[in-house]
TIVEX-91506 format. One record per residue (C-alpha): residue number from 1; residue in one letter; chain; x, y, z. Coordinates in nm, 2 decimals. Last residue first. Example, Ala and Ser with C-alpha at 12.3 -4.5 7.8 and 13.67 -1.06 7.14 Angstrom:
<atoms>
+------+-------+-------+--------+--------+--------+
| nuke | nutor | kevex |     c1 |     c2 |     c3 |
+------+-------+-------+--------+--------+--------+
|    2 |     s |     A |   1.37 |  -0.11 |   0.71 |
|    1 |     a |     A |   1.23 |  -0.45 |   0.78 |
+------+-------+-------+--------+--------+--------+
</atoms>
This chain:
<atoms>
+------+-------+-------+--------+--------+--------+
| nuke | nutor | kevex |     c1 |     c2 |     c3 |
+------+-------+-------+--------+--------+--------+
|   94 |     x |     A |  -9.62 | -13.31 |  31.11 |
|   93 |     x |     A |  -9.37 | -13.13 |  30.96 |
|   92 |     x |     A |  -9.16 | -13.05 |  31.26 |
|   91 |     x |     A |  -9.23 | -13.42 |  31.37 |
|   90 |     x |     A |  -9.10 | -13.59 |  31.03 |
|   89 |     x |     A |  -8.80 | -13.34 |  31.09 |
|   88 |     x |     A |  -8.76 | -13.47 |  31.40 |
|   87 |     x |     A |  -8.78 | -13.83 |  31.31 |
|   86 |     x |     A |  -8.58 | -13.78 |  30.98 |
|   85 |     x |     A |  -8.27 | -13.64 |  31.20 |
|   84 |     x |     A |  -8.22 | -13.23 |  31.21 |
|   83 |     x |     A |  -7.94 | -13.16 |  31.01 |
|   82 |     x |     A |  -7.76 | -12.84 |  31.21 |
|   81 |     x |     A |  -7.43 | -12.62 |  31.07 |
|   80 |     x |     A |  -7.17 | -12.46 |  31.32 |
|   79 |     x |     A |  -6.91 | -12.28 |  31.13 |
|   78 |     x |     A |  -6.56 | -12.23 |  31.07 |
|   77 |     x |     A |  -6.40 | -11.94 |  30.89 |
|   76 |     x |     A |  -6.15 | -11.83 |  30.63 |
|   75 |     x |     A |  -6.19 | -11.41 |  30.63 |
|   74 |     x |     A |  -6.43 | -11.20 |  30.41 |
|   73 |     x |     A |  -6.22 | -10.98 |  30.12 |
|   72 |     x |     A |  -6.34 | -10.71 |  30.02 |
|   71 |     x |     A |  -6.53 | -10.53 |  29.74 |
|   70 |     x |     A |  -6.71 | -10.17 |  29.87 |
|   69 |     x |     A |  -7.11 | -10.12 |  29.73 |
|   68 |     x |     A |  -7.10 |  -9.88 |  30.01 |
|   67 |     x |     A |  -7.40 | -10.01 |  30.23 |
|   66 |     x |     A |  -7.37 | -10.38 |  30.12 |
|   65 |     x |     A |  -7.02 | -10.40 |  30.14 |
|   64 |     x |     A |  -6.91 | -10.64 |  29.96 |
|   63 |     x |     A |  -6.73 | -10.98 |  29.97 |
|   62 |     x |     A |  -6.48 | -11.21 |  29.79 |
|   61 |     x |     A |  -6.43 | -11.51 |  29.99 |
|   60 |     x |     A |  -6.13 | -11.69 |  30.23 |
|   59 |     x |     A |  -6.26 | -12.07 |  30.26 |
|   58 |     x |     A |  -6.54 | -12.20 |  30.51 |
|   57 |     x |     A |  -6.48 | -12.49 |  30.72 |
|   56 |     x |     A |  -6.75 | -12.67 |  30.85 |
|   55 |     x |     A |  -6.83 | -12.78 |  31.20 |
|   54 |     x |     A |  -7.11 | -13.06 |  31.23 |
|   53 |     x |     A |  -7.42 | -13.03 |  31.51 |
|   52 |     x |     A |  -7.66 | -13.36 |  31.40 |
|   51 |     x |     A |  -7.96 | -13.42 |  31.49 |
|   50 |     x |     A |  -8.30 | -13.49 |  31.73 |
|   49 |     x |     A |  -8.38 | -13.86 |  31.72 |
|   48 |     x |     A |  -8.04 | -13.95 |  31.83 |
|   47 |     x |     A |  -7.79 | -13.68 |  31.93 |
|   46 |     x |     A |  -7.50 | -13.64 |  31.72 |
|   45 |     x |     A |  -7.20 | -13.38 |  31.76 |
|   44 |     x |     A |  -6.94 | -13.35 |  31.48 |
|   43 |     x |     A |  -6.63 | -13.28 |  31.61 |
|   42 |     x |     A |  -6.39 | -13.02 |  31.56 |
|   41 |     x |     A |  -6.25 | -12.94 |  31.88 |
|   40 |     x |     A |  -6.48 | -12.63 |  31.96 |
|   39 |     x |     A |  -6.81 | -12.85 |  31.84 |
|   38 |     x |     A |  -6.68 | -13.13 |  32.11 |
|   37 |     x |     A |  -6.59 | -12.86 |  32.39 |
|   36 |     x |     A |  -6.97 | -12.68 |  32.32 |
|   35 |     x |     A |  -7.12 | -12.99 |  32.41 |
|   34 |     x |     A |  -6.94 | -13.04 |  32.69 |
|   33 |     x |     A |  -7.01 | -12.70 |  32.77 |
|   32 |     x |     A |  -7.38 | -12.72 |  32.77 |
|   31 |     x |     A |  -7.45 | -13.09 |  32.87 |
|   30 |     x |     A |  -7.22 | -12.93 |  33.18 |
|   29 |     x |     A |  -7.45 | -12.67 |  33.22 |
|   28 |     x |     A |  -7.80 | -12.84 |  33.18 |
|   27 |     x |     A |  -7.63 | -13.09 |  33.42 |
|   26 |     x |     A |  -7.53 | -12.76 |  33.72 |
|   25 |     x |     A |  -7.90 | -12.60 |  33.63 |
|   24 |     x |     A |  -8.07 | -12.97 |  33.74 |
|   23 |     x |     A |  -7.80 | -13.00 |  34.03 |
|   22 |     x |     A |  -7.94 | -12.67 |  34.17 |
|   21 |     x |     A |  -8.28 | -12.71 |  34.14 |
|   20 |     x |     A |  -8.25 | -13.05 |  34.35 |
|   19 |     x |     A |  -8.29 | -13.40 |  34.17 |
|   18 |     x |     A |  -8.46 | -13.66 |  34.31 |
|   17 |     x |     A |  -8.82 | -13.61 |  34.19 |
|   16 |     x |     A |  -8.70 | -13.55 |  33.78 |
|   15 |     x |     A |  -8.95 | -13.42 |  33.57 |
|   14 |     x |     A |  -8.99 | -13.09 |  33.71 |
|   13 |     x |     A |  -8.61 | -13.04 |  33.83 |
|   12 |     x |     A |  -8.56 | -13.12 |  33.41 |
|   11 |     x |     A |  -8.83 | -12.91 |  33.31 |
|   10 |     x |     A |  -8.68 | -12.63 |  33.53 |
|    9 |     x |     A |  -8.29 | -12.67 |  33.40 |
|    8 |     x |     A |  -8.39 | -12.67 |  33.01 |
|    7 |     x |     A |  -8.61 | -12.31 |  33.10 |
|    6 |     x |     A |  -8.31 | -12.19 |  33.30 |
|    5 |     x |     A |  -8.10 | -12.25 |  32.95 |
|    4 |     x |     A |  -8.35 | -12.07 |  32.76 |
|    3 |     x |     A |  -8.62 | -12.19 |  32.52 |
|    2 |     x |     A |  -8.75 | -11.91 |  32.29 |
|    1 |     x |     A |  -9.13 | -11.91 |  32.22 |
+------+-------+-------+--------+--------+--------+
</atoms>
């Protein structure tokens, strides 16, 4: 099962009596992009009981082409890497 943002925004209109549709898709949004604006920045992002959203950096690398057997040289990069916390991962694994 994938889990979509309108997914996130009717489970919270479900659970919650005073909230509209509308204001349910507009939080799920701005969780959304504020989250995004913290990874962007550089920050680490840490929710409690779920995990932890860190940005690494990734040097220049030797590469190859997979197809042509080519050598070349992969850019520096960042990257968005996940821990889950112990509870999740104690939940995952039942």
């Amino acid at each position: 099962m994938t889990l979509t943002k309108i997914d996130l925004a009717e489970a919270l209109y479900k659970k919650n009596d005073t909230m509209t549709k509308k204001e349910a898709t507009e939080a799920v949004a701005s969780f959304l992009r504020l989250s995004k604006n913290v990874l962007i920045g550089g920050d680490d992002l840490l929710m409690s009981g779920f995990g932890k959203f860190s940005v690494k950096e990734k040097k220049q690398r030797r590469g190859r082409n997979p197809q042509t057997g080519e050598s070349l040289m992969l850019d520096a990069r960042r990257v968005v890497t996940f821990h889950p916390s112990g509870k999740l991962r104690d939940r995952v694994n039942g």
